[in-house]
PyMOL commands that place a pseudoatom at each C-alpha (Angstrom):
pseudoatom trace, name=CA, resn=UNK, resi=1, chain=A, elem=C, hetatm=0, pos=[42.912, 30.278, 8.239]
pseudoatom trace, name=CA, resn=UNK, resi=2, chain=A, elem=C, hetatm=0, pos=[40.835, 31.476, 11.182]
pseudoatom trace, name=CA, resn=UNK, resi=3, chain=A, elem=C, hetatm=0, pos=[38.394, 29.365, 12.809]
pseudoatom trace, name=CA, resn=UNK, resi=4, chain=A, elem=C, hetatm=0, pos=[35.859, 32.142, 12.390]
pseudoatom trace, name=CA, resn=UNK, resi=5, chain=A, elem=C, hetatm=0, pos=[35.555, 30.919, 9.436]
pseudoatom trace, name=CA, resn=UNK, resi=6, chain=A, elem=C, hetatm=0, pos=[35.270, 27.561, 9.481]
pseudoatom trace, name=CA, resn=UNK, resi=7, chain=A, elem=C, hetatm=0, pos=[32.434, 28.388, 11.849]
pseudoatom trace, name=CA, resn=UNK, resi=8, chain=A, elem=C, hetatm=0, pos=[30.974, 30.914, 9.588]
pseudoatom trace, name=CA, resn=UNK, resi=9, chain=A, elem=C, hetatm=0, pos=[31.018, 28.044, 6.618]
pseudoatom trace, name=CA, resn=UNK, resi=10, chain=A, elem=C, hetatm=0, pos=[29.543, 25.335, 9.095]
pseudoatom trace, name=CA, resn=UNK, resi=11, chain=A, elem=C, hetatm=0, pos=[26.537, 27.617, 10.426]
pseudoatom trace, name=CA, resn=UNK, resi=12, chain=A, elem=C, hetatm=0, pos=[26.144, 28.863, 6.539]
pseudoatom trace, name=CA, resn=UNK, resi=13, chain=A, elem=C, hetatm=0, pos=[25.758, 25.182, 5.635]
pseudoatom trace, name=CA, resn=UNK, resi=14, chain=A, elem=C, hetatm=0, pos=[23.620, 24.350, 8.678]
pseudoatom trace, name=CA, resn=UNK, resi=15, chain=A, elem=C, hetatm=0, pos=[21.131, 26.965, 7.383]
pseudoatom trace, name=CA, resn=UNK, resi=16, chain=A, elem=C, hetatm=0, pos=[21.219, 26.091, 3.693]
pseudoatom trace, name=CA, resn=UNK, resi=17, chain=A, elem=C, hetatm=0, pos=[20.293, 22.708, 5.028]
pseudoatom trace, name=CA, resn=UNK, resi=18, chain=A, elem=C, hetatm=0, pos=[17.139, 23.478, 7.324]
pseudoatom trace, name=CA, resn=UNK, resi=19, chain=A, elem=C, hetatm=0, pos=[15.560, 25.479, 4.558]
pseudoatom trace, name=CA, resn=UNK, resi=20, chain=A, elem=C, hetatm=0, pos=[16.448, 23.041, 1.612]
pseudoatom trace, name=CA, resn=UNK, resi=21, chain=A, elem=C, hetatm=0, pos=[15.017, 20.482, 4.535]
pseudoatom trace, name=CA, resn=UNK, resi=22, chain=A, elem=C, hetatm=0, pos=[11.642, 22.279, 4.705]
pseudoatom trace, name=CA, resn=UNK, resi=23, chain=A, elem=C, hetatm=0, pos=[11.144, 23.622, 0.989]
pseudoatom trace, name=CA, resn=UNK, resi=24, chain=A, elem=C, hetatm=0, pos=[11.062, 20.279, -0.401]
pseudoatom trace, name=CA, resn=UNK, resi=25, chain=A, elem=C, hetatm=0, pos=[7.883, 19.269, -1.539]
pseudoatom trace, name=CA, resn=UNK, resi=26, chain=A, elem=C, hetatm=0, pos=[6.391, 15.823, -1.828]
pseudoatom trace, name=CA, resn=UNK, resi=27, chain=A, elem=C, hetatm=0, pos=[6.484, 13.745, -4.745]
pseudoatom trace, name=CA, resn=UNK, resi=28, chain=A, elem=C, hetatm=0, pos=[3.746, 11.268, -5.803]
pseudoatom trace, name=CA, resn=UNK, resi=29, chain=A, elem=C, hetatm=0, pos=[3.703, 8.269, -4.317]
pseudoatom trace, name=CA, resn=UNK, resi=30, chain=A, elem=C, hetatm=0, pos=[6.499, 8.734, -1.923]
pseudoatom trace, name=CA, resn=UNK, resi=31, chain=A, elem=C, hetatm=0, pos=[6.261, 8.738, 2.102]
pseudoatom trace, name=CA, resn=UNK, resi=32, chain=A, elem=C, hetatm=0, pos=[6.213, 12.466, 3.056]
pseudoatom trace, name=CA, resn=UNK, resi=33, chain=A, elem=C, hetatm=0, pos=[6.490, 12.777, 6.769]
pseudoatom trace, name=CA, resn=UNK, resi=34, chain=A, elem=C, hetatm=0, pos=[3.258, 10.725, 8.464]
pseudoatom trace, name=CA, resn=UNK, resi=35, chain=A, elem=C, hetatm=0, pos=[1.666, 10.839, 4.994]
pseudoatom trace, name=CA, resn=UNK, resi=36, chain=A, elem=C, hetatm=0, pos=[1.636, 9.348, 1.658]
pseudoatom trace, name=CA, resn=UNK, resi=37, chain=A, elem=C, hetatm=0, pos=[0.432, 10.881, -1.364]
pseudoatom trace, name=CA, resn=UNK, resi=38, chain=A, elem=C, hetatm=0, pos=[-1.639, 8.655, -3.827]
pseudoatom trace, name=CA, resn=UNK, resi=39, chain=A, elem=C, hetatm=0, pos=[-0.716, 8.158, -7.673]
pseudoatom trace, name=CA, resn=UNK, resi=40, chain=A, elem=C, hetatm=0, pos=[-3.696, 6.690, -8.827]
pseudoatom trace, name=CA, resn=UNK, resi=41, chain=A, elem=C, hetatm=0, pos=[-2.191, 6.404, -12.383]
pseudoatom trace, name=CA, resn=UNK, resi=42, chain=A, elem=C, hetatm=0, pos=[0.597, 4.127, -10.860]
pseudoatom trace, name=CA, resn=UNK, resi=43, chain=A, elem=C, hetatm=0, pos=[-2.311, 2.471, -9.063]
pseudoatom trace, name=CA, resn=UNK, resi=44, chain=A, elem=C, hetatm=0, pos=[-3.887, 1.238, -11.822]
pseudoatom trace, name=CA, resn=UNK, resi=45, chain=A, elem=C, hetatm=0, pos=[-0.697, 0.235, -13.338]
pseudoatom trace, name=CA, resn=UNK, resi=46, chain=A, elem=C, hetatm=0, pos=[0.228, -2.104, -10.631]
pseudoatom trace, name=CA, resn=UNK, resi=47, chain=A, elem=C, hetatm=0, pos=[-3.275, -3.442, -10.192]
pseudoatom trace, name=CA, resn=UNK, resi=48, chain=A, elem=C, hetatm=0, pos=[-2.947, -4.822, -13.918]
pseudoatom trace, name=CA, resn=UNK, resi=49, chain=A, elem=C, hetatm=0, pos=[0.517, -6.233, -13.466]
pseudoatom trace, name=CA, resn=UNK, resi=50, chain=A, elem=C, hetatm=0, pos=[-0.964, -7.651, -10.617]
pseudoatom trace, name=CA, resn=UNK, resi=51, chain=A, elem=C, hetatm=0, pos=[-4.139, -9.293, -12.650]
pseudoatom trace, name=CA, resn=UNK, resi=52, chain=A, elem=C, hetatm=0, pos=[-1.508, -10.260, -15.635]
pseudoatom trace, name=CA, resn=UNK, resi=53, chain=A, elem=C, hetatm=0, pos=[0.403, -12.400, -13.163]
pseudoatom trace, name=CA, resn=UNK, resi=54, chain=A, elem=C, hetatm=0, pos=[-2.814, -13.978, -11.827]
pseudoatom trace, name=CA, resn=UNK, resi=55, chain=A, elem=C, hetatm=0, pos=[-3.877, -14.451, -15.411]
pseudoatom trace, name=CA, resn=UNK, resi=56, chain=A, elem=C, hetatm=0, pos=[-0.920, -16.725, -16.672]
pseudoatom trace, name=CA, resn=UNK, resi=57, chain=A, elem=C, hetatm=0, pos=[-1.972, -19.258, -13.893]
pseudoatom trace, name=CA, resn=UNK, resi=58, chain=A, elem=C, hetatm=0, pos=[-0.205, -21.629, -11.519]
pseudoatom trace, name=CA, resn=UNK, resi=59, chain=A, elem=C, hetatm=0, pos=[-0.804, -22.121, -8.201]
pseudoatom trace, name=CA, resn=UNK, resi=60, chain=A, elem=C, hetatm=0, pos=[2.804, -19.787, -7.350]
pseudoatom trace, name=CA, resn=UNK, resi=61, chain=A, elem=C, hetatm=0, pos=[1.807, -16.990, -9.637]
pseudoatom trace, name=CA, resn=UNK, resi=62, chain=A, elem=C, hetatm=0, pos=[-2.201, -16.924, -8.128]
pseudoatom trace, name=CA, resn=UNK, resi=63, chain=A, elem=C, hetatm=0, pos=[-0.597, -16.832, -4.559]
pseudoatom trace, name=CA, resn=UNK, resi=64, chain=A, elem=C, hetatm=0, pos=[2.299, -14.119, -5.932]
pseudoatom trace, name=CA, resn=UNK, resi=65, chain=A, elem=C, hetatm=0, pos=[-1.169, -11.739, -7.322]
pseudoatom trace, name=CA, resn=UNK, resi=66, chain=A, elem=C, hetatm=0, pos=[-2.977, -12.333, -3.595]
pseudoatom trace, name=CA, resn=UNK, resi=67, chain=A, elem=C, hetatm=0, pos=[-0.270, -11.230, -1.826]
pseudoatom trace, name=CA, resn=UNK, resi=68, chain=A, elem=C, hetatm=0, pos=[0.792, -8.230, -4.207]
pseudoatom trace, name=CA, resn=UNK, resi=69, chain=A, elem=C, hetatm=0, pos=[-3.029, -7.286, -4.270]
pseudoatom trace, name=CA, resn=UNK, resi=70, chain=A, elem=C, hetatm=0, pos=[-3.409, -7.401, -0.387]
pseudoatom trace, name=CA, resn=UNK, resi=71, chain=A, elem=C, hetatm=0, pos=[0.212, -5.065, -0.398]
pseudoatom trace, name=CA, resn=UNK, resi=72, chain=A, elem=C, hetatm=0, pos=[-1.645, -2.555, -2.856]
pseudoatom trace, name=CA, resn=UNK, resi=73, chain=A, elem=C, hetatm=0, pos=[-4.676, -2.253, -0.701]
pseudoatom trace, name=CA, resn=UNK, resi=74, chain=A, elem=C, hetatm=0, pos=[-2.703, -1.912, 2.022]
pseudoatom trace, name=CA, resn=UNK, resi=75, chain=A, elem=C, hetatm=0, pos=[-0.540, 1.009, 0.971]
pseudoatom trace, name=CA, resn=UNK, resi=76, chain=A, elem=C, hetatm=0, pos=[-3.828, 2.477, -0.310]
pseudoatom trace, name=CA, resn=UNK, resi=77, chain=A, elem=C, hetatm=0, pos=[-5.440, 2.274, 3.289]
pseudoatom trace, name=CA, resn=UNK, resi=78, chain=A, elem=C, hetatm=0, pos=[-1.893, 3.817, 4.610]
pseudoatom trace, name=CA, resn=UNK, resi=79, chain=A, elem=C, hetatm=0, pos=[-2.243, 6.611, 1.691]
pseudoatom trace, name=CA, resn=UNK, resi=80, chain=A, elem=C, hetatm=0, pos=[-5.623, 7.440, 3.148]
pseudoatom trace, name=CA, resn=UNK, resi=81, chain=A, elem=C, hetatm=0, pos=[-4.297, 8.143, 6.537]
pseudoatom trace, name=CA, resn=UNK, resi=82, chain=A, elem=C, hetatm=0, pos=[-6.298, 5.057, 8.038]
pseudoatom trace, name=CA, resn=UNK, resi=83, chain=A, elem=C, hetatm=0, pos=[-4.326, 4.435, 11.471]
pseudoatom trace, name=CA, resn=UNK, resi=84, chain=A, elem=C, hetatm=0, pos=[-2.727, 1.296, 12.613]
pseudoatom trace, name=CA, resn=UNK, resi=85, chain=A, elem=C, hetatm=0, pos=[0.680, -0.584, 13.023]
pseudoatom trace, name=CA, resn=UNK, resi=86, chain=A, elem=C, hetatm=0, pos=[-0.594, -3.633, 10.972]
pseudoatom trace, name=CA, resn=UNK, resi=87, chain=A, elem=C, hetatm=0, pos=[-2.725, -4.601, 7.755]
pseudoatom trace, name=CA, resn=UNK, resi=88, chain=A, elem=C, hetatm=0, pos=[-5.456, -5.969, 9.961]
pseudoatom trace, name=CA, resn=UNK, resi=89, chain=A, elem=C, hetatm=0, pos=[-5.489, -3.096, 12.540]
pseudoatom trace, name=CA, resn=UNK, resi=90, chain=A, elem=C, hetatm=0, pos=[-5.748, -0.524, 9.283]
pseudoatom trace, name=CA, resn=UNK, resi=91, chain=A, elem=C, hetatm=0, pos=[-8.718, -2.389, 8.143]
pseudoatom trace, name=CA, resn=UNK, resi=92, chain=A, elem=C, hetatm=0, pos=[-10.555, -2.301, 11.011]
pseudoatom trace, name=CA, resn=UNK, resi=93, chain=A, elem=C, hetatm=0, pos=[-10.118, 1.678, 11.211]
pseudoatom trace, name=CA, resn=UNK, resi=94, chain=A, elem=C, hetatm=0, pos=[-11.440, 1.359, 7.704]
pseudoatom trace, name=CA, resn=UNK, resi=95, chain=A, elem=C, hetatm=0, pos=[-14.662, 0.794, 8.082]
pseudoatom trace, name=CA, resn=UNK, resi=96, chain=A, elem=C, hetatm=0, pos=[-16.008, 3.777, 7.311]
pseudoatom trace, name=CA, resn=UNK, resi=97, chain=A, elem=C, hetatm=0, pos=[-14.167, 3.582, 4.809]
pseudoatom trace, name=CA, resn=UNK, resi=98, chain=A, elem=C, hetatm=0, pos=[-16.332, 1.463, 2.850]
pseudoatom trace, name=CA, resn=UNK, resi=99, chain=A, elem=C, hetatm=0, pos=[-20.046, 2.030, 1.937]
pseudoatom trace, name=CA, resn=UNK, resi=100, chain=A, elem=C, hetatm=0, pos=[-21.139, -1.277, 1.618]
pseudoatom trace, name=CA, resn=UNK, resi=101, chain=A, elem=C, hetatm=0, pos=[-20.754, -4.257, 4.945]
pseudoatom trace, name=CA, resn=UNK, resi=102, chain=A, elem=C, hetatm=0, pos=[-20.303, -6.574, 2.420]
pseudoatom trace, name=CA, resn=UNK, resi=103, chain=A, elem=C, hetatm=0, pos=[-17.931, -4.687, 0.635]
pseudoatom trace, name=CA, resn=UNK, resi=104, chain=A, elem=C, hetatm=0, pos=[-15.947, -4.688, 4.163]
pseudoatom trace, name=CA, resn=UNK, resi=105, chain=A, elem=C, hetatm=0, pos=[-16.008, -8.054, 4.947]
pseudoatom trace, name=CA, resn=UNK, resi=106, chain=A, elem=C, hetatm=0, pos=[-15.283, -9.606, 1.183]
pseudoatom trace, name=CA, resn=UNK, resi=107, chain=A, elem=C, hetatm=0, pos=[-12.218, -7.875, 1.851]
pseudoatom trace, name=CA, resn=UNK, resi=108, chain=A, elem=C, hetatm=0, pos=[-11.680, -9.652, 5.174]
pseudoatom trace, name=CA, resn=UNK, resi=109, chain=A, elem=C, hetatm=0, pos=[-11.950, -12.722, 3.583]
pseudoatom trace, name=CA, resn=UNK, resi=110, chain=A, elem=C, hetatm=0, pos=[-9.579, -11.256, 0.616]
pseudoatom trace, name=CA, resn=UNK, resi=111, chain=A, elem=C, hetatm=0, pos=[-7.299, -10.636, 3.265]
pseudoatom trace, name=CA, resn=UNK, resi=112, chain=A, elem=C, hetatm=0, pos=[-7.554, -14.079, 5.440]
pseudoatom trace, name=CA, resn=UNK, resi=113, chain=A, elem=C, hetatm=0, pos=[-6.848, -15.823, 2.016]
pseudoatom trace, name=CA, resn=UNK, resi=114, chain=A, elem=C, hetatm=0, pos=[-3.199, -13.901, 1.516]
pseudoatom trace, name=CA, resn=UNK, resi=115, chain=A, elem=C, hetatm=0, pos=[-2.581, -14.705, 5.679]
pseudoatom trace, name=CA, resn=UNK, resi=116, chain=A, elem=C, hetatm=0, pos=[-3.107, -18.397, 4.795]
pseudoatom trace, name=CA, resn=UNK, resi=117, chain=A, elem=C, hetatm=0, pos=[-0.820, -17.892, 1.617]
pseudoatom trace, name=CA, resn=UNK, resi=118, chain=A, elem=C, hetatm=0, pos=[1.780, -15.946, 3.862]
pseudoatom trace, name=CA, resn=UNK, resi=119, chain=A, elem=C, hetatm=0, pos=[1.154, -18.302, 7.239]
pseudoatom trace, name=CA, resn=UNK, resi=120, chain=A, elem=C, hetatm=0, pos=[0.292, -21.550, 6.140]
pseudoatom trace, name=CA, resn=UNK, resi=121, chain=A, elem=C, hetatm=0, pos=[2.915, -24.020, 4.147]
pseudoatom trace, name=CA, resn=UNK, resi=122, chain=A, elem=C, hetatm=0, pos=[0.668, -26.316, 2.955]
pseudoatom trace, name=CA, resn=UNK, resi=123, chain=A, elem=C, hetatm=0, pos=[-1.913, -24.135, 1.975]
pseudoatom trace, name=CA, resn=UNK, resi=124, chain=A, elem=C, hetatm=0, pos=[-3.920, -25.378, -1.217]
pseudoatom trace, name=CA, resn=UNK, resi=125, chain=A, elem=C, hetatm=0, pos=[-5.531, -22.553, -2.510]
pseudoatom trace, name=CA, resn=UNK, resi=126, chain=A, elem=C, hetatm=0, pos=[-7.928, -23.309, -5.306]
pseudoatom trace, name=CA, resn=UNK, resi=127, chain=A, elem=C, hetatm=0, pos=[-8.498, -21.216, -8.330]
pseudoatom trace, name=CA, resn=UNK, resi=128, chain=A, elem=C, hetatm=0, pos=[-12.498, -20.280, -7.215]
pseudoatom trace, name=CA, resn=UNK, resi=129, chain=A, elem=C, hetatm=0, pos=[-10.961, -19.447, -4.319]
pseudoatom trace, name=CA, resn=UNK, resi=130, chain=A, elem=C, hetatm=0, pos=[-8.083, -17.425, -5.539]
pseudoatom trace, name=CA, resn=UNK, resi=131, chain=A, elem=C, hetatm=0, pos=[-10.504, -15.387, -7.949]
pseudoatom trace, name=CA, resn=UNK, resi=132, chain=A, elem=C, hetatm=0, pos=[-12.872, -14.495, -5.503]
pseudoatom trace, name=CA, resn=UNK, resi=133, chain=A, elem=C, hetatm=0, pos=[-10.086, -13.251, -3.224]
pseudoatom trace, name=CA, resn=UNK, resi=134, chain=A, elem=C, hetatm=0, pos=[-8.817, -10.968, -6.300]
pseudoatom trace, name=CA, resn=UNK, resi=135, chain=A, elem=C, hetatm=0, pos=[-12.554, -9.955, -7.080]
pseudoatom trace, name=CA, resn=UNK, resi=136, chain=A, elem=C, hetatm=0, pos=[-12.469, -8.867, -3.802]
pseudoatom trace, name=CA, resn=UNK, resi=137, chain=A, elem=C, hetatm=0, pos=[-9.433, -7.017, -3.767]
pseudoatom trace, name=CA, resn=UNK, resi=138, chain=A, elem=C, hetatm=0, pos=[-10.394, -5.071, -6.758]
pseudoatom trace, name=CA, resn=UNK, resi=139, chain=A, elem=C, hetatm=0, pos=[-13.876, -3.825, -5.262]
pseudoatom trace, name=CA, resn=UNK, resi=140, chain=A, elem=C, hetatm=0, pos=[-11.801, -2.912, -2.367]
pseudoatom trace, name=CA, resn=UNK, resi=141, chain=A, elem=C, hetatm=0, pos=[-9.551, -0.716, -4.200]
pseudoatom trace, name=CA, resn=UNK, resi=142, chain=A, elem=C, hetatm=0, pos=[-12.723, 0.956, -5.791]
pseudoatom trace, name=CA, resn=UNK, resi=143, chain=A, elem=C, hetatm=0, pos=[-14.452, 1.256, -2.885]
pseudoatom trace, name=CA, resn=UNK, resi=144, chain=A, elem=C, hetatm=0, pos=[-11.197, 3.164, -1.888]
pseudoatom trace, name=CA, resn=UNK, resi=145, chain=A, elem=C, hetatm=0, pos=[-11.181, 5.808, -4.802]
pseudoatom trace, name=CA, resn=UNK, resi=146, chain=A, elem=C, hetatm=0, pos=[-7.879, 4.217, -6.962]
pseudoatom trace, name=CA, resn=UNK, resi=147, chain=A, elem=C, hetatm=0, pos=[-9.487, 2.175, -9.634]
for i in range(1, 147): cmd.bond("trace and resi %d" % i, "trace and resi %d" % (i + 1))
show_as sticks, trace
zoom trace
């Protein structure tokens, strides 16, 4: 065969490509470029596998529902298009975010708890303590629009 056409094939494919590339739209949920698209059904569903895990106890499966809770609020902020390279940077470009100070800073302390969790190995974490954290948590994600 001629090359021609073995050129002809590899620029036909090329093309193909770049506009299959660029057609594709977005699906819910997924990273899409710089932005993520939010599924607030699947939201809500992790939020109560989250809570169920908190809810059958033990100091592992509390400190398992902080740090899965802090993760979903976290993607949330991301889904938002709130800027930043880390969890703590993206919540302090969240402000506005959030009518309520308090609001803001409950989270802050949400957040602090699951950094002692993640940061600290003898951490003991008591249950008020773990609640509040997940209280907080929650509000957050209404405050956000998801719950």
């Amino acid at each position: 065969m001629d090359n021609g056409i073995y050129i002809a094939i590899a620029a036909g494919f090329m093309v193909w490509l770049f506009l299959f590339s660029y057609t594709r739209r977005p699906k819910k949920g997924k990273k899409y470029g710089n932005a993520i698209t939010i599924d607030k059904q699947q939201i809500v569903i992790k939020w109560q596998e989250i809570e169920n895990t908190f809810n059958l106890g033990g100091n592992s499966r509390l400190k398992s529902a902080i740090m899965e809770a802090d993760k979903l609020v976290d993607y949330t902020l991301k889904a938002k298009g709130v800027s930043g390279n880390t969890m703590g940077e993206r919540m302090k470009n969240a402000r506005n975010k959030f009518g309520n100070y308090d609001d803001y800073n409950n989270l802050w302390f949400a957040h602090k708890v699951r950094n002692n969790i993640a940061h600290e190995t003898m951490h003991d974490l008591s249950f008020a303590e773990a609640k509040k954290a997940m209280e907080y948590f929650k509000k957050a994600l209404k405050e956000l629009g998801v719950l």
